[in-house]
C-alpha positions in Angstrom: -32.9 -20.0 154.7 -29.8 -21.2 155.2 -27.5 -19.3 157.9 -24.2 -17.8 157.5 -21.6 -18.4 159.7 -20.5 -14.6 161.2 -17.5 -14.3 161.5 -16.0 -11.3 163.8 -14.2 -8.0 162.0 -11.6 -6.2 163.3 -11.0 -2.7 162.8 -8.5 0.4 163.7 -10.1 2.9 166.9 -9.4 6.5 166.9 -6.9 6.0 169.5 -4.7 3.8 166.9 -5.0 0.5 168.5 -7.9 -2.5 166.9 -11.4 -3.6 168.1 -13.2 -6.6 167.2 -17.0 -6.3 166.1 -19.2 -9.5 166.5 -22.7 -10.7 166.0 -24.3 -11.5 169.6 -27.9 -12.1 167.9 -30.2 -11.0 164.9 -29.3 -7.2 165.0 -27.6 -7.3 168.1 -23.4 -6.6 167.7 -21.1 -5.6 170.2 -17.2 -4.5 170.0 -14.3 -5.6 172.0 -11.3 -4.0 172.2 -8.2 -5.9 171.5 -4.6 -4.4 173.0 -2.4 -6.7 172.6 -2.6 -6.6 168.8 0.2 -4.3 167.6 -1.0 -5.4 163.3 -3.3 -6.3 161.2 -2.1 -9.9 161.0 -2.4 -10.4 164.3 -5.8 -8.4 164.8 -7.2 -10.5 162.2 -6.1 -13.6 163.7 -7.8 -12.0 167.0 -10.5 -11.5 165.4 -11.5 -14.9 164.0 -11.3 -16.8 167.2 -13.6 -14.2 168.7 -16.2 -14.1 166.1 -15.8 -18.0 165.9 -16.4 -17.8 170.1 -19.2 -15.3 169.7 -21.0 -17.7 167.1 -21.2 -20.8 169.3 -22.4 -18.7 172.0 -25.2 -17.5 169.7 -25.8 -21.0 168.5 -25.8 -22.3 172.1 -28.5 -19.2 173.2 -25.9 -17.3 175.9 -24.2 -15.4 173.6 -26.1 -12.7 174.9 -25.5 -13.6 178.8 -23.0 -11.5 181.5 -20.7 -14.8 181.2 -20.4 -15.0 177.3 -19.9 -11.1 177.0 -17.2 -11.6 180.2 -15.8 -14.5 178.1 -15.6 -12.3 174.5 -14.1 -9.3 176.4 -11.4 -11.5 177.9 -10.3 -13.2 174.9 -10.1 -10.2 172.7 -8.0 -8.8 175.5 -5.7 -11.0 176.3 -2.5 -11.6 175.7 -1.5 -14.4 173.6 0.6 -16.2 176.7 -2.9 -16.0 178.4 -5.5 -16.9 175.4 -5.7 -20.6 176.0 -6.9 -20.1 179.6 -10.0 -17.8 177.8 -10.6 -20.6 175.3 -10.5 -23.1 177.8 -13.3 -21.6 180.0 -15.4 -21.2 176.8 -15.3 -24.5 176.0 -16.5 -25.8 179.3 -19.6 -23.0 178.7 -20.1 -25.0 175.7 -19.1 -27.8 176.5 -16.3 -28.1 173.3 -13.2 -27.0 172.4 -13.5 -23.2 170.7 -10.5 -23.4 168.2 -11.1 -21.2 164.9 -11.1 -23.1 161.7 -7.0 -22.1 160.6 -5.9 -20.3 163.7 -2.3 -20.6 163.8 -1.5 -22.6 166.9 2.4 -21.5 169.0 5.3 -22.7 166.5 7.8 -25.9 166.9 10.9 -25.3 169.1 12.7 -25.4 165.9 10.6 -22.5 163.9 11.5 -20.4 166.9 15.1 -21.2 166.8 16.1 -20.5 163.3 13.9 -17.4 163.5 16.3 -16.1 165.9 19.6 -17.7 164.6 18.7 -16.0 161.0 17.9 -12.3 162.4 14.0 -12.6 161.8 12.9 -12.2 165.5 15.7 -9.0 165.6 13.5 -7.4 163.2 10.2 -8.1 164.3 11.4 -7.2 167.8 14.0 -5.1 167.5 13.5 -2.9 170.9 13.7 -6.3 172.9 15.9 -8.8 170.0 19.4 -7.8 169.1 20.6 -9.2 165.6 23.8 -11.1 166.8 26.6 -13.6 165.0 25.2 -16.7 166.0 27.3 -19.0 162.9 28.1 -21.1 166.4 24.7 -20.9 168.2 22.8 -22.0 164.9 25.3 -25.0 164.7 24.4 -26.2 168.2 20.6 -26.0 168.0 20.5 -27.7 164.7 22.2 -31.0 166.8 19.0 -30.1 169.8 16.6 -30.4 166.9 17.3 -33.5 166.1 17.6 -35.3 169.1 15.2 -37.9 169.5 12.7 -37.0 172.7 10.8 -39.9 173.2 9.2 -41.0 169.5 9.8 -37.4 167.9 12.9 -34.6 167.7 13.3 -31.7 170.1 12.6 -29.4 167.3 9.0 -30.4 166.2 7.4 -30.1 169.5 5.7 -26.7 169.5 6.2 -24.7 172.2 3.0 -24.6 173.8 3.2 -28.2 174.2 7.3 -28.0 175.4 7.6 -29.7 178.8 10.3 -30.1 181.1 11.0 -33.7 180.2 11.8 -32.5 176.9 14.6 -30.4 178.0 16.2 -32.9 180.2 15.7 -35.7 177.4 17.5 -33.8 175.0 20.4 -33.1 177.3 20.9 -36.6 178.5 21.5 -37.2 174.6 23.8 -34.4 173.5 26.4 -36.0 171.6 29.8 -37.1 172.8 31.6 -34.6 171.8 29.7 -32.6 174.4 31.7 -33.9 177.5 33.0 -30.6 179.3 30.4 -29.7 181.7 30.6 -25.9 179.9 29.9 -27.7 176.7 26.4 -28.6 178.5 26.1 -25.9 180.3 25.4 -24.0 176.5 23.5 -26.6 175.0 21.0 -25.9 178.2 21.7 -22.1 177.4 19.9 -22.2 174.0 16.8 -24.0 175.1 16.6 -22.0 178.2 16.9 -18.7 175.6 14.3 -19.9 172.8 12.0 -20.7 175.6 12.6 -17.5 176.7 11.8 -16.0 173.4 8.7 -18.1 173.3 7.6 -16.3 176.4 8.6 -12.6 175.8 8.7 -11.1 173.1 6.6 -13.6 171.2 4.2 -14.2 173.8 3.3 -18.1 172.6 3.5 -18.9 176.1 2.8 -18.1 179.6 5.7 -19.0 181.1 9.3 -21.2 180.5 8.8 -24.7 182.1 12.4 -24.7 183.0 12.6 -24.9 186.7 15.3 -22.6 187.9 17.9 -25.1 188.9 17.9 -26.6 185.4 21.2 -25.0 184.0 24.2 -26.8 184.3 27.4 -26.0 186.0 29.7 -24.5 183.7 33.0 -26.0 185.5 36.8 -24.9 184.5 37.1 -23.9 180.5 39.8 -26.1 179.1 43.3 -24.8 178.4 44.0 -23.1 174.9 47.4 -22.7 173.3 48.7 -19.7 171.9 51.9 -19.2 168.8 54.9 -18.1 170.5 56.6 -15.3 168.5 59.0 -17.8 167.1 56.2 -20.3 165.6 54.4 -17.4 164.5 57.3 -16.2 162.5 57.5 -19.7 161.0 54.7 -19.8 159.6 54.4 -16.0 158.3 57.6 -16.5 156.1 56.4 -20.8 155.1 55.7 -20.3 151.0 53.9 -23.7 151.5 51.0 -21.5 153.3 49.3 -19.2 150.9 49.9 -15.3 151.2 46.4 -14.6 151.6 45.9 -16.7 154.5 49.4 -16.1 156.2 47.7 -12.2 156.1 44.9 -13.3 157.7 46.6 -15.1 160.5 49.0 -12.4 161.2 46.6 -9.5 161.0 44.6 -11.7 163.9 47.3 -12.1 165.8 48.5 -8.6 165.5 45.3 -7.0 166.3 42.8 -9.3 168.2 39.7 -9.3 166.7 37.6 -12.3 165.6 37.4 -13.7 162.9 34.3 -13.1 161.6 34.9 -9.5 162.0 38.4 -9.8 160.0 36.9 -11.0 157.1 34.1 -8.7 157.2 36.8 -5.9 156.8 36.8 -4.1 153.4 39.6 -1.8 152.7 37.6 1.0 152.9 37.7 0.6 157.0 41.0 1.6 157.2 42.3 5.2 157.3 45.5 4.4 155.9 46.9 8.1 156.8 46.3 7.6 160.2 47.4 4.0 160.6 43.4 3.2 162.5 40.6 0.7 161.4 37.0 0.9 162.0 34.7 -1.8 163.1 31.5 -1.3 163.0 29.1 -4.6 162.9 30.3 -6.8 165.5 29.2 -9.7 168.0 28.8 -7.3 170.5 27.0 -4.8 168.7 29.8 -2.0 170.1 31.3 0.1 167.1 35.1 0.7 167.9 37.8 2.4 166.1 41.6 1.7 167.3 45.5 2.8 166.3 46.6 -0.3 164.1 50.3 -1.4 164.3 52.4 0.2 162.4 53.9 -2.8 160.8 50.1 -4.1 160.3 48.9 -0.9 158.2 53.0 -1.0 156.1 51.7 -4.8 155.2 48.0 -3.7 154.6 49.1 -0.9 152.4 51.8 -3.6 150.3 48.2 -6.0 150.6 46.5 -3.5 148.4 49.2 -2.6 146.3 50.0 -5.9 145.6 46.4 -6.7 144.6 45.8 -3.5 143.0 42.5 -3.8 145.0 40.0 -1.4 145.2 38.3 0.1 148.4 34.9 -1.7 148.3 36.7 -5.4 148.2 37.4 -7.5 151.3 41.1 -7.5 152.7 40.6 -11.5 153.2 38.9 -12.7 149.8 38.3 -16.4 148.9 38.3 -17.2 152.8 35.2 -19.5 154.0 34.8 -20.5 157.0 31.9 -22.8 156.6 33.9 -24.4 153.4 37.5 -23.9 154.7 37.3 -25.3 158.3 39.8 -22.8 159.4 40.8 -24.5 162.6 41.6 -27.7 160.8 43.3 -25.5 158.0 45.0 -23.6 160.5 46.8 -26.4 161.9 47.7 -28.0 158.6 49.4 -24.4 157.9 51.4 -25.1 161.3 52.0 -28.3 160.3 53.4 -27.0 156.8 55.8 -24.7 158.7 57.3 -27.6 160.8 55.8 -26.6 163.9 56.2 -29.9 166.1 55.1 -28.6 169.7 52.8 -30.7 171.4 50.2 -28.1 172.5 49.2 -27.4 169.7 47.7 -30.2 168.0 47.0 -32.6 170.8 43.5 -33.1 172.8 43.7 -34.0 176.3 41.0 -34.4 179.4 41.5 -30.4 179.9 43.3 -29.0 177.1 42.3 -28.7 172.9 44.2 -28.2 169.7 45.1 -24.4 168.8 41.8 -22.9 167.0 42.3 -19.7 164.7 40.2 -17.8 168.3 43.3 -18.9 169.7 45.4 -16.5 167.7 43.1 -13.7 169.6 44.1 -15.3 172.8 47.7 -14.9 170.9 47.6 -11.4 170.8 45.7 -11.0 174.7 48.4 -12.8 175.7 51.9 -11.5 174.5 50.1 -7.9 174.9 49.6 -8.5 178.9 53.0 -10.1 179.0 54.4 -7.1 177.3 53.0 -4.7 179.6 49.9 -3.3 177.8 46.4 -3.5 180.1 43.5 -4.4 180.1 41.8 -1.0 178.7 44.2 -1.0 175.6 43.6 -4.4 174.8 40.0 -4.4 174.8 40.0 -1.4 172.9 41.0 -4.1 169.9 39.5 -7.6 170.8 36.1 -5.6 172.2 35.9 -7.8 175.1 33.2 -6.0 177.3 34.6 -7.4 181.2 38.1 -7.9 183.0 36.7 -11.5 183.5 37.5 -13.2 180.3 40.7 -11.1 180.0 41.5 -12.7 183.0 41.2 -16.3 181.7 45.3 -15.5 180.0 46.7 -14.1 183.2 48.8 -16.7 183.9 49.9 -17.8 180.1 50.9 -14.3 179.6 52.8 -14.3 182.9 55.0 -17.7 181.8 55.1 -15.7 178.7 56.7 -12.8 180.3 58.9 -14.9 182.5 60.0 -16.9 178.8 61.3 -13.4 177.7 59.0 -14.0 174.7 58.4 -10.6 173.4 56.0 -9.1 170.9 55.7 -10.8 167.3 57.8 -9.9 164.3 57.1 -6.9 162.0 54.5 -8.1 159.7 55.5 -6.8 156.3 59.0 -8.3 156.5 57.4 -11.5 158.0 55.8 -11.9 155.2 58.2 -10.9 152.4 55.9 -8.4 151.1 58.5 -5.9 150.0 60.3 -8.8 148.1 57.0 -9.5 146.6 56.2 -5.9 145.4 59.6 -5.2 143.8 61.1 -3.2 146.8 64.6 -4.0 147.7 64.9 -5.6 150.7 67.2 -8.6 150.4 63.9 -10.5 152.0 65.0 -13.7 149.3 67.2 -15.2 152.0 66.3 -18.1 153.5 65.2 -17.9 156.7 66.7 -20.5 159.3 65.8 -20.9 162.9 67.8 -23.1 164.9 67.7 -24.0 168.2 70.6 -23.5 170.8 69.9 -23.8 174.5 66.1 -22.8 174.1 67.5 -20.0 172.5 67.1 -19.5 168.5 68.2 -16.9 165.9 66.0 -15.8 162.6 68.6 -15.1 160.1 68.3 -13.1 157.0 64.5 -12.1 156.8 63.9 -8.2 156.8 61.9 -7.1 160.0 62.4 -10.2 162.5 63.8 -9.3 165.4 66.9 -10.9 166.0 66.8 -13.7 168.5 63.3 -14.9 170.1 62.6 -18.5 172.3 60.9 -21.3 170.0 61.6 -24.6 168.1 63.7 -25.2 165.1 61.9 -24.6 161.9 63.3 -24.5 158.2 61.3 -22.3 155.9 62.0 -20.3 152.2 60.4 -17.2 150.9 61.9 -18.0 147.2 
């Protein structure tokens, strides 16, 4: 008669948590119970490898001995960080390796990575794994992945097998666009974090084999411009820039927040009444609610009006950023206003172009030069420490010096009461000229007289 193979059963205890039964000989079974299993997927899994242990032993004639039982009880036990070191003292009993037939061995580097860039690990861990925007941090891993590590990519080593060498491979091939030593420093950041993961809460590993001195220094972030009220005037009243994207870019620079969050806004997250918006999902993960404007909620209200929109629909529609490029489309809409200063577009050793983030560090900055602190700032941007508000200390103090001021009223900027039929005589032309660093905006509703910036020529016919 032929023999079945047994293989072992798991099964749910009184107490709530799973046991593992398993043939030890002819009528002879024993149970084992399991802890670290917290479902049925992985109690089953559990429970293959020890009913595949416990049948070797049986075929071997020890199954029954103080060291096999010793053996069973340890591997149903332990956690999965810690399995290998029970399947590797089996095997020398046996003298083989005891691998069940389909046990799913730890995933790639790159499995792990997307599971946590795409919110999968937040909700299969959601006590230890916040879901987060990681559009950025998805970007950058996808370039680890595919770096070649001697013969194959970064991403399709599994992390049990992830070794130090593979860490320091990838990062002596990061591409050349990753100069800046804080550039580095988050490229080291993610593989330190997903091997991180790997260890807790996943538990595919014992421990990360990144040595504690692996992480990069992060050195000086480079400089970042921001619109002086002038520029930003420019381009609010340039007809070459579409309306819906000149809101966008004033509301940022108004207000503070990110983008991301801006064009998760819906109309229905502002209380018009009160002149306040509410933000609830956020990269922080910190609800806040904060006074708008008042010339941001008069050109949110003309917004609406003008689109007859309803509250469910988004204040930005149509915008992209994956498919616009928005710092590339940004600069192009500075361009279109005749904006000519040098900071904006150039790249230099320590300085980049203006990015639409910059028109957050916009609104940090003229808000600290205009008196306003710290608290009432980060009441808008979110910012959760004094230390990156500190990073525009000094451009909002040459700011202040400058006599910049605050940015125009946004409604007039943008000729929306021209544009809804209201009398305003918003049709002029608007001309900036430039007299002794000084300049005038003539004939546009809401800008404030006089303001420092270039010479720019723009119409709102």
């Amino acid at each position: 008669m032929t023999e079945t193979k047994p293989r072992g059963t798991f099964y749910k205890t009184t107490a709530g948590g799973y046991s593992v039964r398993a043939t030890l000989a002819r009528k002879l079974r024993a149970s084992f119970p399991m802890p670290t299993c917290t479902n049925d997927a992985e109690a089953a899994e559990r429970a293959a490898l020890v009913g595949e242990m416990a049948y070797r032993f049986k075929r071997a004639g020890v199954a029954t001995t103080p060291e096999a039982r010793r053996l069973l009880e340890g591997a149903a036990a332990a956690a999965p960080a810690l399995l290998s070191h029970w399947t590797a003292v089996a095997g020398e009993l046996l003298g083989a390796e005891v691998r069940p037939k389909g046990a799913v061995t730890a995933p790639t580097f790159k499995a792990l990575a997307d599971d946590w860039t795409n919110g999968k690990l937040a909700e299969r861990h959601p006590d230890h794994i916040k879901a987060k925007d990681s559009e950025l941090d998805a970007s950058r891993l996808k370039t680890l992945c595919a770096i070649d590590v001697g013969g194959t990519t970064l991403g399709s080593v599994p992390l049990d097998q992830f070794r130090l060498d593979h860490a320091e491979a990838a990062m002596r091939n990061l591409p050349a666009r990753a100069k800046r030593p804080g550039t580095r420093r988050h490229y080291a950041q993610l593989i330190n974090r997903v091997l991180a993961l790997a260890v807790y809460p996943c538990r595919y590993i014992e421990r990360s084999p990144l040595p504690k001195g692996f992480m990069p220094k992060a050195g000086k972030p480079p400089a970042f411009p921001y619109l002086y009220p002038a520029e930003e005037a420019a381009l609010m009243a340039c007809d070459d820039v579409p309306l819906g994207f000149r809101m966008l870019w004033g509301f940022l620079a108004r207000e503070g927040c990110r983008v991301s969050e801006a064009l998760g806004l819906t109309f229905a997250d502002f209380d018009f009444q009160h002149g306040t918006v509410s933000l609830d999902k956020n990269k922080t993960d910190d609800p806040r609610t904060w006074a708008l404007g008042a010339d941001v909620t008069e050109a949110l209200h003309l917004w609406r009006d003008r689109r007859q929109a309803k509250r469910s629909e988004p204040i930005f529609p149509g915008i992209n950023p994956e498919v616009d490029g928005l710092a590339k489309t940004l600069r192009g809409h500075l361009r279109a206003a005749e904006l000519e200063r040098k900071e904006l577009f150039d790249v230099g050793t320590n300085r980049r172009p203006m990015r639409v983030h910059d028109l957050r560090g916009t609104f940090v900055t003229l808000s600290l030069a205009n008196g306003r602190t710290e608290t009432w700032v980060a009441d808008r941007t979110g910012h959760k420490s004094s230390q990156m508000l500190n990073r525009y200390r000094r451009q909002a103090r040459t700011a202040g010096e400058l006599g910049l001021g605050w940015l125009a009223p946004l409604a007039g900027a943008l000729g929306l009461k021209r544009a809804i039929g209201e009398p305003s005589g918003a049709n002029k032309e608007v001309t900036i000229v430039d007299e002794s660093s000084r300049i005038h905006l003539v004939g546009h509703s809401g800008l404030e007289p006089e303001a420092n910036g270039l010479r720019v020529r723009c119409s709102t016919n």
